[in-house]
N, C-alpha and C positions, 0 to 999 in steps of 0.2 A: 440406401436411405431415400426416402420417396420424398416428391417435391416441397410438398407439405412442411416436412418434418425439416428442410433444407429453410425455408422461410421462417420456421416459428423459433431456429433454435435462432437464424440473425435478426429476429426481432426482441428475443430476449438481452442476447448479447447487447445490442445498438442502446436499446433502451437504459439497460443496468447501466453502462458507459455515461450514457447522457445526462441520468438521474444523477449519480454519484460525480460527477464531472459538476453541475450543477448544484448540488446539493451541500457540496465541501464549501462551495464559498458563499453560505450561508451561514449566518449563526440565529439559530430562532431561540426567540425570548420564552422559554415559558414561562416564566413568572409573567412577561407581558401577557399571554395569552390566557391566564387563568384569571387577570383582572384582580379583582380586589379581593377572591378567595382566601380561605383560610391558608394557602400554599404560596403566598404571594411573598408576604416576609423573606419564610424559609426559601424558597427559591431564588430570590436576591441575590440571596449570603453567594452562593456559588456563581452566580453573575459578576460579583465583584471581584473573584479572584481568579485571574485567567486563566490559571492552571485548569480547575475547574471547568470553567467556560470551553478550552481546547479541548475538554474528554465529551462536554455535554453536546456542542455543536457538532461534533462530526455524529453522533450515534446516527441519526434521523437518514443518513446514506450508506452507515455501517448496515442497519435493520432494510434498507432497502435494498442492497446487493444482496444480503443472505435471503430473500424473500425469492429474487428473481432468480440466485443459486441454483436454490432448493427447486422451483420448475422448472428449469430446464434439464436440469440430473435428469428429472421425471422422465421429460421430452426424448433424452438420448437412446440411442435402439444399443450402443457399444458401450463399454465399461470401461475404465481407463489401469491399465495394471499400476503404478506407482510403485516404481521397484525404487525404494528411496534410497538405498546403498549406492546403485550403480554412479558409478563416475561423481559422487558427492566429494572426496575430497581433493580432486585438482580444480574443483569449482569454488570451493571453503576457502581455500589456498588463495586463490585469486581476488576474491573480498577480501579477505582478510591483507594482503598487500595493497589493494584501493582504499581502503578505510583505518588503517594503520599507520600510509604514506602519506595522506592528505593534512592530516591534524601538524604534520613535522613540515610539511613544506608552506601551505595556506594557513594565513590567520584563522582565528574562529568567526565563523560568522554571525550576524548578527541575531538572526531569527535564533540559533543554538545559544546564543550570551541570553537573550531574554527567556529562552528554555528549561534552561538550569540556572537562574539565579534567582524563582519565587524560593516562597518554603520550604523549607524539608520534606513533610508532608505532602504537600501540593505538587513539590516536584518527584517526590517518588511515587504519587498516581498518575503523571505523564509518563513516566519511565514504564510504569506497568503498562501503561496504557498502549505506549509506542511497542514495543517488544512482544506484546503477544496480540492485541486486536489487531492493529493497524497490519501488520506485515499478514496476518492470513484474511483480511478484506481485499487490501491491494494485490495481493496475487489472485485471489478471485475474478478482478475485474481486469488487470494488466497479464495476466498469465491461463487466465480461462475463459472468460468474456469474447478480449479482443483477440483469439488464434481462436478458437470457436468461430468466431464470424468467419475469420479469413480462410479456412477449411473450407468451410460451408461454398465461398462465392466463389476462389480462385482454383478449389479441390485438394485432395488430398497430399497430391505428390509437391506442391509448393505454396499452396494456403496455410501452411501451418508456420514457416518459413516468413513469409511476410507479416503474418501477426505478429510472430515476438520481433520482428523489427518493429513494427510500426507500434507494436505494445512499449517498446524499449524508449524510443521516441515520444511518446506519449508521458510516458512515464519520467522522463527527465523536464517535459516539458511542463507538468501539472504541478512542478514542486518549485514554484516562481518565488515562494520566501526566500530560497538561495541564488550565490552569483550565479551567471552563465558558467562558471567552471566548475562550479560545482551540480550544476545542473544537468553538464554532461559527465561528470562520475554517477552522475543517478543514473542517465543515460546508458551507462555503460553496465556498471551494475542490473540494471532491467536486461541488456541483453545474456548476462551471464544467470541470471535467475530463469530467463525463456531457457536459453542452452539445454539448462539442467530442467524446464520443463519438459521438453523434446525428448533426453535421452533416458527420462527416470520415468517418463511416459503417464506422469500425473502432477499435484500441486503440492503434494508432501514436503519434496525433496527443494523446491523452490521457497515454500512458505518457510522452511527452518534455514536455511540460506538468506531470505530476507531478516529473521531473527538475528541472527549472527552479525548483518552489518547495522541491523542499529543497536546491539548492544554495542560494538566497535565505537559506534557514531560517538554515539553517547558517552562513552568514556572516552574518545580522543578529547572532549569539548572539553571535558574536564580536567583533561589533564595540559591542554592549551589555558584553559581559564586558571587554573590556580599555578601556572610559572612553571610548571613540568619538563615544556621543552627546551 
C-alpha cells in the first residue's frame, strides 16, 4: 500500500471518529431550522416526544459514517474475508454472560428507566432503532474506523491490535449516560466485539454480536424494571 493510500485511509478514519464523536452530542432542531414552513408543526410533534427525538438526533452522524464508510471501501487496495462463523460462538457466550449478569447484580440505570418507560409505540421505535442501526454504525466507526487508522500508523503486525484496544476504550468511554461500571462492561464488550473483529476478519461477525447485547440490554432493563429479579 503506497504512502498515499496510508494517509487518505487515516484521514478518513480520524475524520468519521471526530464527526460522529461530535455529532452524537448534538440534537438539531429541524423544525428549528425550516422556520415557519409548512413542516414546522409536523416536525414539532417528534421534538416533543424523546423517543422520537433519540432516533432523529443521532441520524445526521449515522448518514455521515456511512458516507465516509462507503470512501474509504473505495480507497482500500485489500478485501476483508468475514468469515462470520469462525469463533462466533465462545464470543456470543461471553456477552451473553456480561449482559445477563449485570441486570441481576446492578440496579437499572437511569439513562435505561427513562428508555423504556415513553410509549409503547415510541419505545418500540428505540428498540428498533437500538438493535439494528445503532450496533452496525458503531461498529463502523469503533471496529473499522478506529483499527483502520491504527493499521495504517503502527503496521500491520500490531496496529490492528492497538485499535481494538484503544476502539474498546473509546467505546466504553462515549457511552457517559451510564455509571463508570457500567461503562467499563461497554468497555469490555468493545474489546470482545474487536476480538471477534480480528479473528472473523471483517464487521459482520461483530456488528451481530453488538446486536445480541443490546437485545440482552434491553430486556435485562425490563425485566429489572418490572420486579423480575
Amino acid at each position: 500500500m503506497t504512502f498515499y493510500h496510508r494517509i487518505t485511509i487515516c484521514f478518513y478514519s480520524l475524520l468519521a471518529v471526530a464527526l460522529y464523536w461530535f455529532l452524537q452530542g448534538q440534537h438539531f432542531s429541524i423544525a428549528g431550522l425550516l422556520g415557519q414552513s409548512f413542516f414546522k408543526d409536523y416536525m414539532d410533534v417528534f421534538f416533543k416526544h424523546p423517543g422520537y427525538g433519540f432516533v432523529i438526533s443521532r441520524l445526521p452522524s449515522f448518514l455521515v459514517v456511512g458516507i465516509l464508510w462507503s470512501v474509504l471501501l473505495m480507497t482500500r487496495q485489500e478485501q476483508e474475508s468475514n468469515n462470520t462463523r469462525k469463533g462466533f460462538l465462545p464470543l456470543a457466550l461471553a456477552v451473553i454472560v456480561i449482559q445477563v449478569g449485570d441486570p441481576l447484580i446492578f440496579p437499572a440505570e437511569t439513562f435505561t428507566v427513562n428508555f423504556l418507560n415513553g410509549p409503547p409505540f415510541e419505545t418500540l421505535i428505540k428498540f428498533l432503532f437500538t438493535v439494528t442501526l445503532v450496533p452496525i454504525i458503531e461498529e463502523i466507526v469503533f471496529r473499522g474506523f478506529v483499527p483502520e487508522a491504527a493499521r495504517k500508523i503502527f503496521g500491520n503486525r500490531f496496529g490492528l491490535w492497538i485499535g481494538i484496544v484503544l476502539s474498546a476504550a473509546m467505546f466504553g468511554y462515549l457511552h457517559k449516560q451510564y455509571s463508570w461500571i457500567t461503562q467499563i462492561e461497554i468497555a469490555l464488550l468493545g474489546l470482545i466485539f474487536g476480538i471477534s473483529r480480528v479473528r472473523s476478519g471483517g464487521l459482520m461477525q461483530p456488528i451481530l454480536l453488538h446486536m445480541l447485547a443490546s437485545v440482552l440490554a434491553i430486556a435485562g432493563g425490563l425485566i429489572v424494571l418490572n420486579g423480575y429479579r
